[in-house]
C-alpha positions in Angstrom: -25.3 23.4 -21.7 -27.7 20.5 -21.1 -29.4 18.7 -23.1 -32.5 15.9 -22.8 -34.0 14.3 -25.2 -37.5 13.7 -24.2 -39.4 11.8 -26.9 -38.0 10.5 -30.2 -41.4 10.6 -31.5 -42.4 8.3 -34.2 -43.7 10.2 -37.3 -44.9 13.1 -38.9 -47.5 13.5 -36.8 -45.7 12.8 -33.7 -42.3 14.9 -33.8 -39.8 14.6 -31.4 -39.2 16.9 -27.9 -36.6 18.0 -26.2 -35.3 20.1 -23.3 -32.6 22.7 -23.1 -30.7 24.2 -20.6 -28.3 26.7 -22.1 -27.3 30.4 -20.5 -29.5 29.7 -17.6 -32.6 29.3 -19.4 -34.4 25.8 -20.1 -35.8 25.6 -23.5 -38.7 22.8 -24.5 -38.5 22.2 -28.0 -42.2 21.3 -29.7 -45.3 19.7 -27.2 -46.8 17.5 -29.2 -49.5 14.6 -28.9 -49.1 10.6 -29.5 -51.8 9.6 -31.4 -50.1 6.0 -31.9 -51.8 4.3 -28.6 -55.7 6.3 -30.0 -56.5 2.9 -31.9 -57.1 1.3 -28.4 -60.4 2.6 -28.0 -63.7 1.7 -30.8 -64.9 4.7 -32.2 -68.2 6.2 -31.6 -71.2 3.7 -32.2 -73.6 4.3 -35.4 -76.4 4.8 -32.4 -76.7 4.0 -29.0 -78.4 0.8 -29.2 -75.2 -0.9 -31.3 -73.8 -1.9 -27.9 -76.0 -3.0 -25.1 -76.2 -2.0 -21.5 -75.0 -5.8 -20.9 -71.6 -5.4 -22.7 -71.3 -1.8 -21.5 -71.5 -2.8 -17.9 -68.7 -5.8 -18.5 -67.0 -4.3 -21.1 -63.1 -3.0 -20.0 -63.4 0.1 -19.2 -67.3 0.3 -18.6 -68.2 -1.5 -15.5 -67.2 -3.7 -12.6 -65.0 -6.7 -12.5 -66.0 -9.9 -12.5 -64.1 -12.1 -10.9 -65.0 -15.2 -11.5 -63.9 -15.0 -14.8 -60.6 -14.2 -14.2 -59.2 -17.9 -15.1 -60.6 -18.2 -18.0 -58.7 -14.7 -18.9 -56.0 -16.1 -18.8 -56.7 -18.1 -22.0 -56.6 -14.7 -24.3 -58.9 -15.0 -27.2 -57.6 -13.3 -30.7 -57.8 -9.5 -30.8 -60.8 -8.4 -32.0 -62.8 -5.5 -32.3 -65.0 -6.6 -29.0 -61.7 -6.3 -26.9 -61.7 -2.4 -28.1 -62.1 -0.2 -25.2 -65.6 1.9 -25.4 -65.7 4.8 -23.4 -64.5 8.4 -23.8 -60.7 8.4 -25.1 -57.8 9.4 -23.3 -54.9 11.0 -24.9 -51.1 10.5 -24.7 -48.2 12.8 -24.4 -44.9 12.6 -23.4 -44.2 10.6 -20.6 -41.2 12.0 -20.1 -42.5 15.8 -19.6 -44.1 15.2 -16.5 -40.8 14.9 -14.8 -40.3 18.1 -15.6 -41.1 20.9 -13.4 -43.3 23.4 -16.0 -42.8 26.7 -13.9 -39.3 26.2 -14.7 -40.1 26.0 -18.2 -38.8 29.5 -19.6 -39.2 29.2 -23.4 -40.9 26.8 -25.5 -40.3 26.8 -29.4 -43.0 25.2 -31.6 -41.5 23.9 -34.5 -44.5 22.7 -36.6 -48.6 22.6 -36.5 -47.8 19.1 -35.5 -46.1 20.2 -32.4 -48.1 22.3 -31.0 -51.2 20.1 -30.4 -50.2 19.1 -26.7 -49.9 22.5 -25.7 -53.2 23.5 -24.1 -52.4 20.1 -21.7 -49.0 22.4 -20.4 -50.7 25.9 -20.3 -53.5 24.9 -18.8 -51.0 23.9 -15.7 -51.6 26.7 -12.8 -47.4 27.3 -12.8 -46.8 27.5 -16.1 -45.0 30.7 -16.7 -43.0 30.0 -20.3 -43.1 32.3 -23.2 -43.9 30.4 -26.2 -43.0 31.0 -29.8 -43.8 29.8 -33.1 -44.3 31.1 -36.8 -48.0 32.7 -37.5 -48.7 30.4 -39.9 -47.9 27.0 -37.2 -49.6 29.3 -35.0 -52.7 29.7 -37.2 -52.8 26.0 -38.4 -52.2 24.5 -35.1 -55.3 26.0 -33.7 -57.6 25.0 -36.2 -55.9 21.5 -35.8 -56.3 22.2 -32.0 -60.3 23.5 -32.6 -60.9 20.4 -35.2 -59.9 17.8 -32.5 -61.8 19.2 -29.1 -65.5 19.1 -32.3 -64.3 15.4 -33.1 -64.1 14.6 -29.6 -67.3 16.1 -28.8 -68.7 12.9 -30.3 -67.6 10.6 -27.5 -68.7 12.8 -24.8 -72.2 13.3 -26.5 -72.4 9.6 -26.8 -70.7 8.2 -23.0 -71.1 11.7 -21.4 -68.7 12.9 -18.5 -66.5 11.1 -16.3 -67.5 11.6 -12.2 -64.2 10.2 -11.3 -60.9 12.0 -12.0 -59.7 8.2 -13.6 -61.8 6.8 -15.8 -62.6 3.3 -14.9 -60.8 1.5 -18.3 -57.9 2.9 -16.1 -58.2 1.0 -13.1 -56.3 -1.6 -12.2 -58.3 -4.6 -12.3 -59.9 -3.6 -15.5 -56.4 -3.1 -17.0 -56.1 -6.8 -16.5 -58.9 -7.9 -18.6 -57.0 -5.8 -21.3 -56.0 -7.7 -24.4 -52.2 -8.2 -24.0 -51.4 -6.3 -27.5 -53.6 -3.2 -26.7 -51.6 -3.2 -23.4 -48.2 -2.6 -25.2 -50.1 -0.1 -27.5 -51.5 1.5 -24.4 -48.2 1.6 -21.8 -45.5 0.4 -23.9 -43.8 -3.3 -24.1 -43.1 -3.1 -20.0 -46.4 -2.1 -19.6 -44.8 0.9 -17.5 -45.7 4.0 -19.2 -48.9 4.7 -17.4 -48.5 8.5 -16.4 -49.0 10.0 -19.6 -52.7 9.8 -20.2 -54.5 12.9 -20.1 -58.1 14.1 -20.6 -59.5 16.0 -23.8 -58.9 19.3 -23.3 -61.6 22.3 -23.7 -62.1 25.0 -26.8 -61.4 27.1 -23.6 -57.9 25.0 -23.2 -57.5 26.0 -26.7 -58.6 29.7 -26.6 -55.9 30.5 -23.6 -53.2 28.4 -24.5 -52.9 30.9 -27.5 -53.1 33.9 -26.0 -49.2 32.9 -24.3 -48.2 32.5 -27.9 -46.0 34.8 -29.5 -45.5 34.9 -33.5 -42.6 35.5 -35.7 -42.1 35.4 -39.2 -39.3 33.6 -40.8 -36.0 35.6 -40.3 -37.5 37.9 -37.4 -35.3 37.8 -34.7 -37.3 38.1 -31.1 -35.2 38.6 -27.7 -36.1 36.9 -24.7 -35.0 38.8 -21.4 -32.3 40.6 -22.9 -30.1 37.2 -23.0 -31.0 34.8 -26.1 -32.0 35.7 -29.7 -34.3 33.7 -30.9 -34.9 33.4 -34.9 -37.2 30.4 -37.1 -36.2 29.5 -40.4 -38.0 27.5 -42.9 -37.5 24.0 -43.0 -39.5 23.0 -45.9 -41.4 20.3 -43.8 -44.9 21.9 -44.2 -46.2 25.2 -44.4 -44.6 27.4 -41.6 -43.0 24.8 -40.0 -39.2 26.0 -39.1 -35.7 25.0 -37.9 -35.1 27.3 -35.2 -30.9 29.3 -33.6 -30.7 30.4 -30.7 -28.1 32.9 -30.2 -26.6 34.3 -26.5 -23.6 35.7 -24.6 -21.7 32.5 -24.5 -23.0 29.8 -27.1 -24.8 30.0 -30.6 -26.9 27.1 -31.3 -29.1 25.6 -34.3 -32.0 23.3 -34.1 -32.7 21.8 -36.9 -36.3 19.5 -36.7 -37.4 17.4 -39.8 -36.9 19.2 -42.8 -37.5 18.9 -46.9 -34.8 20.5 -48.9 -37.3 21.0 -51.7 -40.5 21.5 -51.2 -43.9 21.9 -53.5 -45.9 24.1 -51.0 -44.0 25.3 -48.4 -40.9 27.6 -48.7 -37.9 25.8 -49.3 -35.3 24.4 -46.1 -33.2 27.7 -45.8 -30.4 25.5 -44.6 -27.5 28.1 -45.1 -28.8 29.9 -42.0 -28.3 27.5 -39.8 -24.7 28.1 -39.8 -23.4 28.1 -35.9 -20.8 26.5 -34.0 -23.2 24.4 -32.1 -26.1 22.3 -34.0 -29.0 20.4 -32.3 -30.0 17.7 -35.4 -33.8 16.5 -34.6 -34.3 14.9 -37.5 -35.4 11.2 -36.9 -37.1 10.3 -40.1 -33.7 8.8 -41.6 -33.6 6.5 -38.7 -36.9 5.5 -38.6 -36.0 4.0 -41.9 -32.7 2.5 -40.8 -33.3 -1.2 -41.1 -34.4 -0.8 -45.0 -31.2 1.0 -45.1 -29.0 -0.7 -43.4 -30.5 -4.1 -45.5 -30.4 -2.7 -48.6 -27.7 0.3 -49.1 -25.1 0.7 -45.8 -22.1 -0.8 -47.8 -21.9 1.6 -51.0 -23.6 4.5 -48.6 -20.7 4.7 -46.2 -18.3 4.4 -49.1 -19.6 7.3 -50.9 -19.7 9.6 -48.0 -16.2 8.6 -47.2 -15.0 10.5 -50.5 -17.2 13.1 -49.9 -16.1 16.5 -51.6 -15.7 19.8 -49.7 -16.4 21.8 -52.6 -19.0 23.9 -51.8 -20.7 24.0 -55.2 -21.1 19.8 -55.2 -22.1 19.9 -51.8 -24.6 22.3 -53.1 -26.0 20.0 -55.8 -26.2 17.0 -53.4 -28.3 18.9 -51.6 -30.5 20.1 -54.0 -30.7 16.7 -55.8 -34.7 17.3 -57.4 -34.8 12.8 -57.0 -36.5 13.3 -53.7 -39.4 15.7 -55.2 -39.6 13.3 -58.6 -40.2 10.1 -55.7 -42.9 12.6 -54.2 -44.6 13.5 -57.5 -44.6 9.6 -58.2 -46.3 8.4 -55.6 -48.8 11.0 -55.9 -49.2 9.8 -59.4 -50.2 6.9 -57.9 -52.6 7.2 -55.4 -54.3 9.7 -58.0 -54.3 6.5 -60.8 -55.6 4.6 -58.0 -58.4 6.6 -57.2 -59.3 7.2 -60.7 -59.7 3.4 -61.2 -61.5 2.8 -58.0 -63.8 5.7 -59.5 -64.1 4.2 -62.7 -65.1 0.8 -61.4 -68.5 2.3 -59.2 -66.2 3.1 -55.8 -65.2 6.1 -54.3 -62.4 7.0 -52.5 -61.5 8.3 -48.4 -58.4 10.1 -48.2 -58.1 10.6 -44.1 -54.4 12.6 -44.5 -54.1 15.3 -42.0 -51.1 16.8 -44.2 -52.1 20.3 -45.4 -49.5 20.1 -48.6 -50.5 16.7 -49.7 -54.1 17.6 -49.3 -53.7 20.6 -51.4 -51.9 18.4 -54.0 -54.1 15.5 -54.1 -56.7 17.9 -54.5 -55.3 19.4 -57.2 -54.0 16.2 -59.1 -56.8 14.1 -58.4 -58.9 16.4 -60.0 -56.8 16.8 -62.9 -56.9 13.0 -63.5 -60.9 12.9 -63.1 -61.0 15.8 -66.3 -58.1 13.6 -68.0 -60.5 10.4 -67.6 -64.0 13.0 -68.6 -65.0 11.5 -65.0 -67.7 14.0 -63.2 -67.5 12.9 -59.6 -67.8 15.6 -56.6 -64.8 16.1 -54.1 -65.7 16.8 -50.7 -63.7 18.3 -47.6 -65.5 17.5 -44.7 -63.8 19.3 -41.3 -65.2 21.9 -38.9 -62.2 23.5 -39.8 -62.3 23.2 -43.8 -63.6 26.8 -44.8 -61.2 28.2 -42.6 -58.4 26.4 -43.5 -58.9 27.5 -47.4 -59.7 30.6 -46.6 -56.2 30.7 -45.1 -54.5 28.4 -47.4 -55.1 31.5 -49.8 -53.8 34.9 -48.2 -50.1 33.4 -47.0 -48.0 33.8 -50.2 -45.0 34.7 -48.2 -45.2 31.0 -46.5 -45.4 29.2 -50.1 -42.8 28.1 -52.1 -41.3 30.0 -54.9 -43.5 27.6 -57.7 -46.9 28.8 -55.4 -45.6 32.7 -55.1 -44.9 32.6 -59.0 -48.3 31.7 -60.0 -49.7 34.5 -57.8 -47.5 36.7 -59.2 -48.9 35.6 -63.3 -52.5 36.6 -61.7 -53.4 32.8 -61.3 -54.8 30.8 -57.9 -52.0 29.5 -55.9 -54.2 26.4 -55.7 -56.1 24.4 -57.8 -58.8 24.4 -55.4 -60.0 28.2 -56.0 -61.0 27.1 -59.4 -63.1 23.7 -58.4 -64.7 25.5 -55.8 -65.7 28.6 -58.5 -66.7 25.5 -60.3 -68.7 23.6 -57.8 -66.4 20.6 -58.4 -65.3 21.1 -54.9 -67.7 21.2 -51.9 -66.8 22.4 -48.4 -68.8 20.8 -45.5 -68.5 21.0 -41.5 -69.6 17.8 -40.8 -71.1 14.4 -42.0 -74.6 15.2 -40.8 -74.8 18.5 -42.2 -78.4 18.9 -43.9 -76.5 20.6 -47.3 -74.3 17.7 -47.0 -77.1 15.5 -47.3 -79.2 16.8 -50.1 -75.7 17.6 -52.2 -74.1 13.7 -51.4 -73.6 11.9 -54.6 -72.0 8.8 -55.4 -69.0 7.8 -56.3 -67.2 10.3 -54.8 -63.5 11.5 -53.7 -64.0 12.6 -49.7 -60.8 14.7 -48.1 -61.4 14.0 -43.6 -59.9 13.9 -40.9 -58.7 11.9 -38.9 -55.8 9.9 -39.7 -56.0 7.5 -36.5 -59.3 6.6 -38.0 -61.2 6.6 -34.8 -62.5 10.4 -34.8 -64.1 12.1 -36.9 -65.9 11.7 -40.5 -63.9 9.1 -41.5 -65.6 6.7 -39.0 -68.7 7.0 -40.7 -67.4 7.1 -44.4 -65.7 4.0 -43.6 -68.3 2.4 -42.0 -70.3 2.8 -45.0 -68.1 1.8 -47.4 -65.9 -1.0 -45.8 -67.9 -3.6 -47.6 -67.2 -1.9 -50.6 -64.3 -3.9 -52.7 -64.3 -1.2 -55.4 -64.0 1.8 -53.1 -60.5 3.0 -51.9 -59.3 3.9 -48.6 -55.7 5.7 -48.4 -53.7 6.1 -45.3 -50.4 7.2 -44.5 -47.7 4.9 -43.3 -46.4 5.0 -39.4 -50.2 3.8 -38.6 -50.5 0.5 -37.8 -53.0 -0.5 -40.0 -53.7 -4.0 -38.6 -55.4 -2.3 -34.8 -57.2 1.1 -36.9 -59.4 -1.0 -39.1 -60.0 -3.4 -36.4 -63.8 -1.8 -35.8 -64.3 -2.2 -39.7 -63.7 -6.0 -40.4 -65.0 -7.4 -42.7 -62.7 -5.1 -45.0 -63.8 -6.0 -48.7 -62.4 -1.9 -49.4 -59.1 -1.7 -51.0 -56.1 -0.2 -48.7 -53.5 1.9 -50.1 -50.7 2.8 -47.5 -48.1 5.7 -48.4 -44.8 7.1 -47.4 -44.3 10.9 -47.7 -41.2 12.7 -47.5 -41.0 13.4 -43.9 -37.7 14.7 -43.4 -33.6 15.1 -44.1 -32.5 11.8 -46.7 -29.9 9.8 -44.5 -27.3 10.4 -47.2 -28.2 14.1 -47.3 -27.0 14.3 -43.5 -23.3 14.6 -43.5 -23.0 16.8 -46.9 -25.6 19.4 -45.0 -23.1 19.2 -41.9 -20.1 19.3 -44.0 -22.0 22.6 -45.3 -22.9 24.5 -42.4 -19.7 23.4 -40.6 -20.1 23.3 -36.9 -18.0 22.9 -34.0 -19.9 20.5 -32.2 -22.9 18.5 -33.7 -25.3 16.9 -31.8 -27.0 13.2 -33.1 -29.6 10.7 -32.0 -27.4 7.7 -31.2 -29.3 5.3 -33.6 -27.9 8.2 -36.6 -24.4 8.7 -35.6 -23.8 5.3 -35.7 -25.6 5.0 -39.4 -23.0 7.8 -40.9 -19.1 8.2 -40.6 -18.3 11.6 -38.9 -14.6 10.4 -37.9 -13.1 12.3 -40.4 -14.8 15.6 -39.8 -13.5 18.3 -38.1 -16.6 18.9 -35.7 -17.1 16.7 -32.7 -20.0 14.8 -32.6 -22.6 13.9 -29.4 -24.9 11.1 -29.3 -27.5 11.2 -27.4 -30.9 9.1 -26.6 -34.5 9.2 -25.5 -34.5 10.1 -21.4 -31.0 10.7 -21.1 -29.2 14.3 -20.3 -26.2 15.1 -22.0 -23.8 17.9 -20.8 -22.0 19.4 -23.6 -19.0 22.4 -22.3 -18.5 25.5 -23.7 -16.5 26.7 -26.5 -16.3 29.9 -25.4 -13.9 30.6 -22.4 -14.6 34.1 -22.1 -17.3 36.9 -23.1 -17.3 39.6 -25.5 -17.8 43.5 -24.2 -19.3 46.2 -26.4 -18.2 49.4 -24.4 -19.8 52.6 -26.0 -17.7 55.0 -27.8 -18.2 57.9 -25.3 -17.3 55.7 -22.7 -13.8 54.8 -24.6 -12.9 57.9 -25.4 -12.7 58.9 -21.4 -10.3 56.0 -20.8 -6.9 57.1 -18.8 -4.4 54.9 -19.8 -1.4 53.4 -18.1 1.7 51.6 -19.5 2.7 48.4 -17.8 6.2 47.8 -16.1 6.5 44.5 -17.5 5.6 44.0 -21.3 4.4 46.5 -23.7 0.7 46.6 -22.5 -1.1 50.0 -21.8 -4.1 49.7 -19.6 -6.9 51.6 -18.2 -9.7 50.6 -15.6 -13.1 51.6 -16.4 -16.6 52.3 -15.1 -19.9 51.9 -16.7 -23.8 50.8 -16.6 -23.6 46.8 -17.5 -26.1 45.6 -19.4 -27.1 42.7 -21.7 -29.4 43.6 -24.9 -30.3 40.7 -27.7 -27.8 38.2 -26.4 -24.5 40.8 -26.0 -23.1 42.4 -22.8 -22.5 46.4 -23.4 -21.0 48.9 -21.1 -22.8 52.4 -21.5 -21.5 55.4 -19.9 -22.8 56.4 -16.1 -23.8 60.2 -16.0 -21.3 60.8 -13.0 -17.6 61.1 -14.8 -14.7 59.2 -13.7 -12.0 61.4 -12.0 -8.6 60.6 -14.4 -6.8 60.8 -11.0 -8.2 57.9 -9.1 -5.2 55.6 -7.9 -5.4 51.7 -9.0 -7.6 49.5 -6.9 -6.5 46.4 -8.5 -2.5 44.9 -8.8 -0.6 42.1 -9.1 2.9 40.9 -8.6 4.7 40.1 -5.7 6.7 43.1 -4.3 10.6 42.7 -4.6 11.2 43.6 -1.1 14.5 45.7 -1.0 13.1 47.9 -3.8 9.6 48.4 -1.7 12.4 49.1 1.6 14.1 51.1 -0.4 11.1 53.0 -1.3 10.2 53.6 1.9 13.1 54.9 3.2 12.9 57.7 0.5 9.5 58.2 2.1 11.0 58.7 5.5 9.3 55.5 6.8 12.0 53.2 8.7 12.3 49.7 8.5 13.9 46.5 8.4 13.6 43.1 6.7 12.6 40.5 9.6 13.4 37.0 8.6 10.0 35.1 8.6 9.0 32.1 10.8 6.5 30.7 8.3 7.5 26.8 6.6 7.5 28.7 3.3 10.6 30.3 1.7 8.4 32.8 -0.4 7.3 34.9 2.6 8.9 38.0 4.0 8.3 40.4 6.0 9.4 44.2 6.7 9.0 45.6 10.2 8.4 49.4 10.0 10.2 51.1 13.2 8.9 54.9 12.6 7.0 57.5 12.9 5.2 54.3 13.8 5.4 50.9 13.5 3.8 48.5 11.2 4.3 45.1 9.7 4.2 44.3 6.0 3.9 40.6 5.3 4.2 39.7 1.7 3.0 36.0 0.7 2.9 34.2 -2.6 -0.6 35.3 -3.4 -1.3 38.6 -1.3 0.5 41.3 0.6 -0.6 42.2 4.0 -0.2 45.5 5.7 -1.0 45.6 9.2 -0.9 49.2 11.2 -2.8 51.1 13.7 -2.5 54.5 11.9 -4.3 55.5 8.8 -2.2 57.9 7.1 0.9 55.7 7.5 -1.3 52.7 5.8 -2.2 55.2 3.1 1.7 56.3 2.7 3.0 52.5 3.0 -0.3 51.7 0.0 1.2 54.3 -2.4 5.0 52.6 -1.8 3.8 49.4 -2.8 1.4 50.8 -5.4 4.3 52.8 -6.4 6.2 49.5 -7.4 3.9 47.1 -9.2 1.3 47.0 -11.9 -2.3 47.9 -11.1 -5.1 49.7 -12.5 
């Protein structure tokens, strides 16, 4: 088995990928999109006359070069919104991924909406062959993520219309160089090197065919690919149908477990107990993206504690199911809801750009709760292309929910809060900034739900343009944004900024009680984690691995099982061995391999019981095979061999016709002109040893 990490990722909305070569198959694990360099370029302009055909013609990325002001680039002013990029975005997957060949690509496994939005830039390659798979709900989510983005874009190629040239000129060379240093290590990374994976928008079309290779499962179904590997998703808890996925086949059972939430208030919960192989893939980076706050503030009386660590199965249990992590979730969405109230309360309103389905459906329904609780009538607004749709199907997919979401269903009340505030017009649901119902229903203050989280699509752009200057209005983004370069284009910011951690994944001191539980044989871990936990005193081996690198991990299994069918074994002809109490039989059958297990079903012609063995082993004792012989009427005489090695011999048959037998450490040769007396001289030394 191979293994290759591709891309760490960085957050929730940029998960990690991998690639997996295991029973002869490669695997991709999750294609998703790296927002993180998108801040590089100014968003759309309020109208066209905002920059001038002066500064679009000298801008980077606009026009020609002008070189006599290359010295005096060399003295690099302060990063400011004028050393933006303005033209038509670019976007950025993994680097790493174009190395790869995609018609070798056999199976790729989608592991949350998140993860799927670089997939129409694979599909849409003319070689890609690779069956895809991924839970309806990721499946349904991830398109309307997928259809929200290509409506967003549509902005920028309304407003700088289409590229001529297959590069776009902010890509050239000599334009790179007029690049502000820090945009550059945005951009291509800190050696400036990662240049190759920059790829154009793609189309609705993009979007339309790269899910019609898509397969669906539900959580638990098990589907077979080519007869070899069984392929089942499992909750993980991270967001509504995302999923931890095991891979079972003929010589290795594996599970991959992405970022995960043991508890969850939306989604169903981690189903961690079914991840229980021998072999385990762990993907989940978020610990170690918080590793220097931990190592700073907790590594001492961490590693102690998980020294001691119990093997009851009942503590473990309770470790894991610790409710601490959903009370530091419900607090902080205290919070932000206190915060918009008072930003409310003080003539502001309030732009929530989170592209998290579960906390939008939360804030929703807290935020409104705390208006009521304050007797503040303000609208909400959910402005997406994709909003109605997304409700719509927020509402039908009980058996994705948690058990909290199912139970209410089940009392005959709305899952979610926002059934009621839509019944009640609290809530209005709107495609786009400019729509004309928009526009005669806008009020203000307000609380506004829109994408997008990079702040450079989309109707936050607008929103935030308009209220920037605002010091009582709110503005609440998630952390893993650097929120220095996204509010570049809105300086002067007199708007208050509230940034935010959600649970995003697997606690570090949850990781070696959930391996402790599931018990492995061999465990998989970024490098940056295995170092952070002790696994020295656990019986699994552990692997490190890290971005770019291939690991090579052996088998455990040193031979295959055989499921022979009963008809078949009942027809077996046995024979006892002459050395050792072993009977044996040799058989013969249709060979075939069905949801990861070889079976051996019965052919229609039957085996004849009196077939002769085809296959021995030993060495013949030589007096006993002359001896044999003799009683056959076969003559012959041991010949003293001229070969260097003691453990040849050699009998010279004399009549009815001669023949040499040469018997060597590791075969017996029989060497004669006539067939019968090489069939009579086979059934002496067949006669003599074991075989079947």
């Amino acid at each position: 088995m191979e293994f290759t990490c591709l891309s760490r990722g960085g957050c929730f909305y940029f998960p990690p990928c991998h690639m997996l070569e295991v029973c002869g198959f490669r695997i991709q694990f999750d294609c998703p999109m790296d927002f993180s360099a998108l801040p590089i370029f100014s968003p759309v302009p309020l109208d066209f006359y905002v920059i001038s055909d002066e500064e679009l013609s000298t801008h980077p990325g606009n026009g020609s070069f002008n070189f006599e002001n290359v010295s005096e680039e060399k003295i690099e002013n302060p990063l400011d919104v004028g050393s933006l990029i303005k033209a038509e975005p670019w976007y950025k997957i993994i680097n790493n991924l174009r190395l790869w060949n995609p018609s070798f690509t056999d199976i790729v496994l989608i592991s949350s909406p998140m993860g799927m939005l670089g997939l129409p830039f694979l599909t849409r390659e003319k070689d890609f062959s690779a069956k895809i798979y991924a839970t309806e709900a990721t499946a349904r989510l991830g398109k309307m993520m997928m259809d929200d983005l290509v409506a967003m874009h549509m902005e920028f190629k309304q407003f700088y219309g289409s590229e001529d040239d297959a590069t776009p000129q902010w890509m050239r060379q000599e334009e790179l160089e007029l690049l502000h240093h820090a945009l550059k290590e945005v951009a291509f990374g800190q050696d400036e090197a990662d240049l190759g994976g920059w790829m154009p928008m793609y189309s609705a079309a993009d979007v339309k065919d790269c899910m019609k290779k898509v397969e669906t499962v539900r959580y638990g179904e098990e589907a077979c690919y080519n007869g070899a590997l069984v392929i089942k998703a499992l909750s993980s808890g991270l967001e509504i149908g995302a999923c931890n996925w095991t891979i079972n086949g003929p010589k290795r059972n594996i599970a991959y477990i992405s970022s995960s939430i043991f508890s969850s208030s939306n989604a169903m919960n981690f189903d961690y107990l079914a991840l229980q192989e021998e072999t385990i893939i762990y993907s989940d980076f978020s610990s170690v993206e918080s590793m220097n706050d931990i190592l700073n503030d907790t590594s001492g009386p961490l590693t102690d504690n998980l020294t001691a660590l119990s093997s009851n199965e009942e503590t473990l249990a309770n470790l894991l199911s610790d409710p601490a992590e959903s009370v530091g979730e419900s607090e902080r969405l205290s919070f932000i809801c206190s915060c918009a109230v008072q930003s409310v309360e003080s003539g502001g309103s309030v732009l929530i750009p989170i592209n998290r389905l579960g906390v939008t459906l939360q804030l929703l329904e807290q935020i409104s709760a705390s208006l009521d609780y304050s007797n503040l009538k303000v609208p909400i607004y959910l402005i997406s292309s994709v909003a109605e749709e997304l409700l719509a199907f927020a509402n039908v997919i009980p058996e994705w929910l948690s058990k909290q979401r199912q139970q209410k269903l089940f009392s005959g009340e709305p899952m979610f809060a926002f059934v009621d505030l839509l019944k009640e017009k609290r809530l209005h649901v709107f495609p786009a900034v400019h729509s004309p119902n928009l526009l005669i229903n806008w009020q203000e203050p307000c609380v506004v739900f829109c994408p997008h989280w990079s702040l450079r699509l989309g109707p936050v752009v607008h929103l935030l343009r308009r209220w920037c200057g605002d010091p009582s209005s709110l503005l609440v983004l998630e952390k893993g944004l650097d929120a220095e370069l996204a509010l570049l284009p809105f300086r002067p910011m007199s708007m208050k900024v509230l940034q935010c951690a959600f649970l995003s994944g697997i606690k570090l001191d949850k990781v070696r009680p959930l391996l402790k539980v599931l018990q492995p044989k061999v465990v998989m871990l970024p490098e940056n984690l295995s170092r952070l936990i002790n696994t020295n005193t656990e019986s699994f081996t552990v692997f490190s691995y890290s971005e770019g690198e291939t690991l090579r991990v052996p088998n455990l299994k040193d031979s295959l099982e055989l499921e022979i069918a009963p008809d078949l074994a009942m027809s077996f002809c046995w024979r006892k061995l002459q050395q050792g109490n072993i009977d044996i039989a040799r058989l013969k059958g249709e060979l075939s391999l069905n949801c990861g297990k070889f079976k051996l079903l019965a052919e229609n012609a039957h085996v004849a019981t009196d077939q002769r063995a085809l296959i021995h082993w030993g060495q013949p004792d030589l007096k006993k095979l002359l001896n044999v012989l003799s009683k056959m009427g076969i003559e012959g005489s041991l010949q003293q061999s001229d070969a260097e090695s003691s453990n040849v011999g050699v009998i010279r048959i004399h009549g009815p016709t001669e023949a040499v037998i040469e018997i060597q450490e590791s075969r017996t040769i029989i060497s004669v002109a006539d067939k019968k007396l090489s069939a009579r001289i086979f059934d002496a030394v067949d006669s003599i040893l074991d075989g079947v």
